[in-house]
N, CA, C and O atoms as a Tinker XYZ file with bonds, in Angstrom:
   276  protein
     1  N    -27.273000   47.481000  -78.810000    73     2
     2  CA   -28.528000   47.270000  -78.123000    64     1     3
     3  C    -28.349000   46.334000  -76.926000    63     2     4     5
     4  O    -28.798000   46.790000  -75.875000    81     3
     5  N    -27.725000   44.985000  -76.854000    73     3     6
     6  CA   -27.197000   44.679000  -76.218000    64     5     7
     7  C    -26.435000   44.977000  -74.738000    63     6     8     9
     8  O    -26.491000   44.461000  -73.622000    81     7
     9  N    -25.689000   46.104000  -75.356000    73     7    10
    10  CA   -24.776000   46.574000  -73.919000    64     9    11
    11  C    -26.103000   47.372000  -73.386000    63    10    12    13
    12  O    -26.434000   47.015000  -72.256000    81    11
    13  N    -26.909000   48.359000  -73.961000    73    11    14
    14  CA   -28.003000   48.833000  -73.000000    64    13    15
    15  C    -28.456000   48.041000  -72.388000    63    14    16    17
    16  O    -29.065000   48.442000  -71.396000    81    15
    17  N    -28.409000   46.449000  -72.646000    73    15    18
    18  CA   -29.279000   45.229000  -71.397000    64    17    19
    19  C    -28.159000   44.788000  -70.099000    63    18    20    21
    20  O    -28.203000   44.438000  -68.919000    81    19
    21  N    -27.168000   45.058000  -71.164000    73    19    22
    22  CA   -26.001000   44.338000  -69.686000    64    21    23
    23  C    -25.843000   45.131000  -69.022000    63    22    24    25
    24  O    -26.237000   44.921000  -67.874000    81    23
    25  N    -25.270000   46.328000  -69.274000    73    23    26
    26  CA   -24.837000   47.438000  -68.104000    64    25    27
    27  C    -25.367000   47.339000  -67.247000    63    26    28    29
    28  O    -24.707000   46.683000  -66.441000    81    27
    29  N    -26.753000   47.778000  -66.680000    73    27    30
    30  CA   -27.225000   48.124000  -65.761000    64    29    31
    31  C    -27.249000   46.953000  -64.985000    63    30    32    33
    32  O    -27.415000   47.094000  -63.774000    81    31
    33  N    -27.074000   45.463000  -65.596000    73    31    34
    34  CA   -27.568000   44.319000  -64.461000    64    33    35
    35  C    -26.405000   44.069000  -63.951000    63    34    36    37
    36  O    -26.249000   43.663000  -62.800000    81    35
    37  N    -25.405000   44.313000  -64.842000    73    35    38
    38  CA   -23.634000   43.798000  -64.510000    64    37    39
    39  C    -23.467000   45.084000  -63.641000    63    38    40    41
    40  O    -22.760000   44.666000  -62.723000    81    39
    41  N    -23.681000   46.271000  -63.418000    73    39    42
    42  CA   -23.086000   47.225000  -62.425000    64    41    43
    43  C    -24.033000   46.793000  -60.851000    63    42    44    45
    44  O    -23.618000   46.995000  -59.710000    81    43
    45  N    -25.324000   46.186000  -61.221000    73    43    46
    46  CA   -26.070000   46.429000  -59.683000    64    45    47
    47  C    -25.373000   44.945000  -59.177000    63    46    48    49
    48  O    -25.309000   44.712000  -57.970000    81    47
    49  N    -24.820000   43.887000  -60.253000    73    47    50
    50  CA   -24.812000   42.447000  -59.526000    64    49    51
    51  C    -23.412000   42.801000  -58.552000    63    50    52    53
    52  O    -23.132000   42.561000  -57.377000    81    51
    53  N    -22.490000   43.701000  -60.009000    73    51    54
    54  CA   -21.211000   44.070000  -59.474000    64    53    55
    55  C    -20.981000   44.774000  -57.759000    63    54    56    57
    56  O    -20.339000   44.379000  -56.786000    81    55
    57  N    -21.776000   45.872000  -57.986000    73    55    58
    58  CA   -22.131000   46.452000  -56.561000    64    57    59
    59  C    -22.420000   45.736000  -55.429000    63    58    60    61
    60  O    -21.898000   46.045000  -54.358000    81    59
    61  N    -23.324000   44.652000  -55.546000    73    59    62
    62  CA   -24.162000   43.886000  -54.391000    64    61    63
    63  C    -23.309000   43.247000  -54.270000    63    62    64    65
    64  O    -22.934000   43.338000  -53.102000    81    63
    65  N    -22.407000   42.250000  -55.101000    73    63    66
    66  CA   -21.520000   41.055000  -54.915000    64    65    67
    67  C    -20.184000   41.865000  -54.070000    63    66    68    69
    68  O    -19.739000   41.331000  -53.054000    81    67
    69  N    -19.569000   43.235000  -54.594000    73    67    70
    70  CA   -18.989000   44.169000  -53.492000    64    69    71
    71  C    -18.725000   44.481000  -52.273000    63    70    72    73
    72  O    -17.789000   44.508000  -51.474000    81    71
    73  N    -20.451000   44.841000  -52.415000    73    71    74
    74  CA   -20.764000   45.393000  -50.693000    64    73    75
    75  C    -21.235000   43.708000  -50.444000    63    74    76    77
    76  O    -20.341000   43.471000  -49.631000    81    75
    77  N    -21.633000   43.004000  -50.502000    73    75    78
    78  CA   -21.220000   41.613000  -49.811000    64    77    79
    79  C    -20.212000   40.663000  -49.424000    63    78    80    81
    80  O    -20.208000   39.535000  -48.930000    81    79
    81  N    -19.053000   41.802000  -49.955000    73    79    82
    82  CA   -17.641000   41.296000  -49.532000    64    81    83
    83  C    -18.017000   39.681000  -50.336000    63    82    84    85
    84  O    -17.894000   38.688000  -49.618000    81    83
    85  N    -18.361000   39.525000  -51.468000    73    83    86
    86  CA   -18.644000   37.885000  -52.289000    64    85    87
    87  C    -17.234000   38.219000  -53.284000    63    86    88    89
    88  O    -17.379000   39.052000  -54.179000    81    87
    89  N    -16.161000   37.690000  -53.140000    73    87    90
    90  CA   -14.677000   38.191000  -54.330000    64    89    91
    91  C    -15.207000   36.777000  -55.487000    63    90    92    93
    92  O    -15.525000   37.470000  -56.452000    81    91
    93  N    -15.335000   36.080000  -55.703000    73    91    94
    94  CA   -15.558000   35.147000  -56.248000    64    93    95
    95  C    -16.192000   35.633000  -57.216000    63    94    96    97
    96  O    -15.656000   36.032000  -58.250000    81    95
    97  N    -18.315000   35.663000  -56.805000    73    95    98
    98  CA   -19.106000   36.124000  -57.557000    64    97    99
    99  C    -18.420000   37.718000  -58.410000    63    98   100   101
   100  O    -18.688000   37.913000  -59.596000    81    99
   101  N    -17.722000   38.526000  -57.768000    73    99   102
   102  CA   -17.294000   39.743000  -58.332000    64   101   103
   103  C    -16.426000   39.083000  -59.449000    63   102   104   105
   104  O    -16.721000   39.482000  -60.575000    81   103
   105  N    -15.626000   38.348000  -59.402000    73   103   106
   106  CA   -14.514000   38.330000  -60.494000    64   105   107
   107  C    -15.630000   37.076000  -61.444000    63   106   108   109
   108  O    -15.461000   37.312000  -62.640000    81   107
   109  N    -16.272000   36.332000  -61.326000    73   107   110
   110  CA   -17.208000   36.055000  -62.415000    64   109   111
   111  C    -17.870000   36.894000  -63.038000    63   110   112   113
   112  O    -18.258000   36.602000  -64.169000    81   111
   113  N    -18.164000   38.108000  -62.494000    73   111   114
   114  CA   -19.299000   39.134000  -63.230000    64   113   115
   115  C    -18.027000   39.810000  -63.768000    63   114   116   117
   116  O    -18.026000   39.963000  -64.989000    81   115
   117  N    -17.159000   40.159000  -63.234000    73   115   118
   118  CA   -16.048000   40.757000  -64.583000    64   117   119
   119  C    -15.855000   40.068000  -65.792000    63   118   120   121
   120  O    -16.231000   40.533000  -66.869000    81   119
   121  N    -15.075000   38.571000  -65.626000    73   119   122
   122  CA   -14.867000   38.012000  -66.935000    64   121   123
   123  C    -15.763000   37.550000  -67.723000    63   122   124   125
   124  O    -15.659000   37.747000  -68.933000    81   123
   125  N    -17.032000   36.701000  -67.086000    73   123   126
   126  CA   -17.888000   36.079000  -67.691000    64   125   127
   127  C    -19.212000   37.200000  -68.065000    63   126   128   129
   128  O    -19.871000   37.987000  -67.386000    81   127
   129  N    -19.194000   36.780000  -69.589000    73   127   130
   130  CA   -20.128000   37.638000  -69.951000    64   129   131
   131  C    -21.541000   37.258000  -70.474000    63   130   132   133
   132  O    -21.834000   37.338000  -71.667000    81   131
   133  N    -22.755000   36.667000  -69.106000    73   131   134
   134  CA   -23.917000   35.789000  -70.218000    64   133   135
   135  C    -25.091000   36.521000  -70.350000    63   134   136   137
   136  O    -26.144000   36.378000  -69.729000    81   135
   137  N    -24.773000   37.411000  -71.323000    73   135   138
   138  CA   -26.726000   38.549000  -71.460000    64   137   139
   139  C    -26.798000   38.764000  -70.481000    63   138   140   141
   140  O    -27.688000   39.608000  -70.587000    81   139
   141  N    -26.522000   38.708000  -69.067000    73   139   142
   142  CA   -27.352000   39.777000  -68.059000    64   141   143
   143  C    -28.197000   38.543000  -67.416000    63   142   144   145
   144  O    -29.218000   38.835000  -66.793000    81   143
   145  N    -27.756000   36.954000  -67.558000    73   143   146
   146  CA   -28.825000   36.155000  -66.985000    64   145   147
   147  C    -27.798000   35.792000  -66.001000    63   146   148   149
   148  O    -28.390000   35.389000  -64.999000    81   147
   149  N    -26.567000   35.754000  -65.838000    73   147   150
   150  CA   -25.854000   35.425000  -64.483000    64   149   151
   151  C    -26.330000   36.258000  -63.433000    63   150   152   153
   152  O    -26.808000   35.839000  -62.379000    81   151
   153  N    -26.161000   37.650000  -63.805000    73   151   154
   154  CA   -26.323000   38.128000  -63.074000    64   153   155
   155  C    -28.067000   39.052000  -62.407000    63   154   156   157
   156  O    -28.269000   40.050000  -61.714000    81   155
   157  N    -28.755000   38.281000  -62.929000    73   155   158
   158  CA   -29.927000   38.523000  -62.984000    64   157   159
   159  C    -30.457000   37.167000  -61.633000    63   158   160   161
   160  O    -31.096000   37.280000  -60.587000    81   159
   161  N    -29.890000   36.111000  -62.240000    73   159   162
   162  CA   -29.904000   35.427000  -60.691000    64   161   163
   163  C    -29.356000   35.682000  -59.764000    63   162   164   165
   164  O    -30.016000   35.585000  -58.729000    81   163
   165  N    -27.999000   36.100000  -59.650000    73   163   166
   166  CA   -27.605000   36.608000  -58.537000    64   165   167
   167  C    -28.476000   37.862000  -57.821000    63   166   168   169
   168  O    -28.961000   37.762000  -56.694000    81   167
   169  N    -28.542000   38.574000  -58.327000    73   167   170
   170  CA   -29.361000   39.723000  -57.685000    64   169   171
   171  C    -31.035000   39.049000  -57.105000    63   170   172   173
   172  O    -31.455000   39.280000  -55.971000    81   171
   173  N    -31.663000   38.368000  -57.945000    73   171   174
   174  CA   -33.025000   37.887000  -57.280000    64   173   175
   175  C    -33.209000   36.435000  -56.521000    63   174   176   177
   176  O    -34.200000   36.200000  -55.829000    81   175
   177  N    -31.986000   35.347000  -56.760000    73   175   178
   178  CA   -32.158000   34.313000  -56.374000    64   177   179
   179  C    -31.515000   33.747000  -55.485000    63   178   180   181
   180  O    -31.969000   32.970000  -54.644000    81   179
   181  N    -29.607000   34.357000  -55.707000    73   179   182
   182  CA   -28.847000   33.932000  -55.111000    64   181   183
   183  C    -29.076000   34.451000  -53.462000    63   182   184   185
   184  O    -29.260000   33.715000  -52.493000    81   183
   185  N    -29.001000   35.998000  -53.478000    73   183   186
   186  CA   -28.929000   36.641000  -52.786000    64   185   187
   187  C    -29.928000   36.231000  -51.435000    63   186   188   189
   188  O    -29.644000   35.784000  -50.323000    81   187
   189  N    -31.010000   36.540000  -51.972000    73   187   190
   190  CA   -32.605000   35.960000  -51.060000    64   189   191
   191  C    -32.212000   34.312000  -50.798000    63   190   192   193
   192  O    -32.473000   33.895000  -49.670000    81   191
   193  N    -31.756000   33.594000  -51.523000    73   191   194
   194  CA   -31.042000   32.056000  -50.396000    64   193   195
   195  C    -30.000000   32.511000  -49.341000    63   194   196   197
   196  O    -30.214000   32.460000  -48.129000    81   195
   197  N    -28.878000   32.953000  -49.897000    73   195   198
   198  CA   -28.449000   33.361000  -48.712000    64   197   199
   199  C    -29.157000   34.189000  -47.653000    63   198   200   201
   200  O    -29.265000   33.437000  -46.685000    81   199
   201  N    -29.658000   35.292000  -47.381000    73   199   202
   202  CA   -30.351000   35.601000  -46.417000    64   201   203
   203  C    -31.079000   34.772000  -46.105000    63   202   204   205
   204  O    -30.993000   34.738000  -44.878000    81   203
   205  N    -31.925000   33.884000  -46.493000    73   203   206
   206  CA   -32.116000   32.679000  -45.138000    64   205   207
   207  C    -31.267000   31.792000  -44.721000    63   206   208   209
   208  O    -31.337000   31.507000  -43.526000    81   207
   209  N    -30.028000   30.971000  -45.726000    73   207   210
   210  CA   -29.173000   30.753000  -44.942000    64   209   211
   211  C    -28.813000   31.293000  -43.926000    63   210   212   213
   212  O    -28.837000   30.631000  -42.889000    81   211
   213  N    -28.302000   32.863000  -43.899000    73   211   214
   214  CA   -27.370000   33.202000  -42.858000    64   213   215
   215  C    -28.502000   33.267000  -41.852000    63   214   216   217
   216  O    -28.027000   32.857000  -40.793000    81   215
   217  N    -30.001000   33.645000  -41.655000    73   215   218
   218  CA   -30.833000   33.454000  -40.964000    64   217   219
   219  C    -30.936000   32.178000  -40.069000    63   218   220   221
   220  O    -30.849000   32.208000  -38.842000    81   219
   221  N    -31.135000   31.033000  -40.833000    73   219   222
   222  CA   -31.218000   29.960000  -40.020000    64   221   223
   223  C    -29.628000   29.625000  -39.229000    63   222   224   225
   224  O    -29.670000   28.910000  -38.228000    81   223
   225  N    -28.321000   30.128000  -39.677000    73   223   226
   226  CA   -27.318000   29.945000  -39.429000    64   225   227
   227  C    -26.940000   30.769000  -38.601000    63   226   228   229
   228  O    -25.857000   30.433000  -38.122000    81   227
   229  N    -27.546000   32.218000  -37.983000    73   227   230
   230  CA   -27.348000   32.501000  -36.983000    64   229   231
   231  C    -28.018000   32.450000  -35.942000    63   230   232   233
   232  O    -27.490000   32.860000  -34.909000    81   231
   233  N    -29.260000   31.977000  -35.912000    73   231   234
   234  CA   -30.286000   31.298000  -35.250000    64   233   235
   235  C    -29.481000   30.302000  -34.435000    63   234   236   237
   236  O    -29.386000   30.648000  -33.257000    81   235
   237  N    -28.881000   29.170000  -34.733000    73   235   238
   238  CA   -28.442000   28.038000  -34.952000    64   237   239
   239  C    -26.912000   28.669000  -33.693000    63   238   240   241
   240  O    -26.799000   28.114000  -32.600000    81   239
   241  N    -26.136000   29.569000  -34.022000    73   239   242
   242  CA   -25.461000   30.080000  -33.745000    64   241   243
   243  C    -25.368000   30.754000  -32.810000    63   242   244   245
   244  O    -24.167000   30.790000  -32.538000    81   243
   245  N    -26.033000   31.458000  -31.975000    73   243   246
   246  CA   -26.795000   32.045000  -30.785000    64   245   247
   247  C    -27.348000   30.990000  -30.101000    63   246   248   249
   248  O    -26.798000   31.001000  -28.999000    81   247
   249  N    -28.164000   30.049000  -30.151000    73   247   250
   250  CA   -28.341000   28.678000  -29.420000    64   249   251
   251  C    -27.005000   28.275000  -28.836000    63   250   252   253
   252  O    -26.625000   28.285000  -27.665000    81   251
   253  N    -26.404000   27.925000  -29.924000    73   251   254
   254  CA   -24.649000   27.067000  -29.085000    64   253   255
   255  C    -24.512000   27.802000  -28.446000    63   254   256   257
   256  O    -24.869000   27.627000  -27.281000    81   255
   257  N    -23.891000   29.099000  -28.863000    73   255   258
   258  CA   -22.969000   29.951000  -28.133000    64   257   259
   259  C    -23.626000   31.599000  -27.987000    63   258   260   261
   260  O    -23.366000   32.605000  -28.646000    81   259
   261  N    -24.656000   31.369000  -26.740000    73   259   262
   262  CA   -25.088000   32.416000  -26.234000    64   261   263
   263  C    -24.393000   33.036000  -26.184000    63   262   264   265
   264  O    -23.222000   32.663000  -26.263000    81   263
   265  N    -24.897000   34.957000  -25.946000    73   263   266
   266  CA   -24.403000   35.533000  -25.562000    64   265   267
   267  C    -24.052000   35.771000  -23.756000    63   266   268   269
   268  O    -24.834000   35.603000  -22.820000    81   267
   269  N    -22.535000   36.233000  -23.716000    73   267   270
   270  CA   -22.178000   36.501000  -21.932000    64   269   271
   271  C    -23.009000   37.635000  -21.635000    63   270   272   273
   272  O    -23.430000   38.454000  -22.451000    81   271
   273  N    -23.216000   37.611000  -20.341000    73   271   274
   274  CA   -23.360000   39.021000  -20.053000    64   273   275
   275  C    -22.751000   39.315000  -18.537000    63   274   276
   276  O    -22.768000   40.456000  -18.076000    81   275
């Protein structure tokens, strides 16, 4: 009953942490195994901080170093 709860959260965290090029978060969701709550933050909490990080950080980033034209 169990694995019907993990699978699905451990393949979408697996996927996203993937296609986010994140190697770290990927090799935690392989070995570490906690009910589906690691990766249940990653998918709703982690993720949505970073996108405003990288938001305010490329904001921030375009100021210094305009683009040439």
């Amino acid at each position: 009953m169990v694995v019907i709860w993990i699978l699905p959260w451990k393949g979408v965290a697996l996927w996203k942490a993937a296609h986010r090029n994140e190697k770290i978060w990927f090799i935690i969701f392989l070995i570490v195994n906690t009910v589906g709550l690691l990766e249940i933050f990653y998918i709703f909490v982690w993720i949505k901080f970073l996108a405003k990080e990288e938001s305010v950080w490329q904001r921030f980033w375009h100021k210094v170093f305009p683009k040439k034209s």
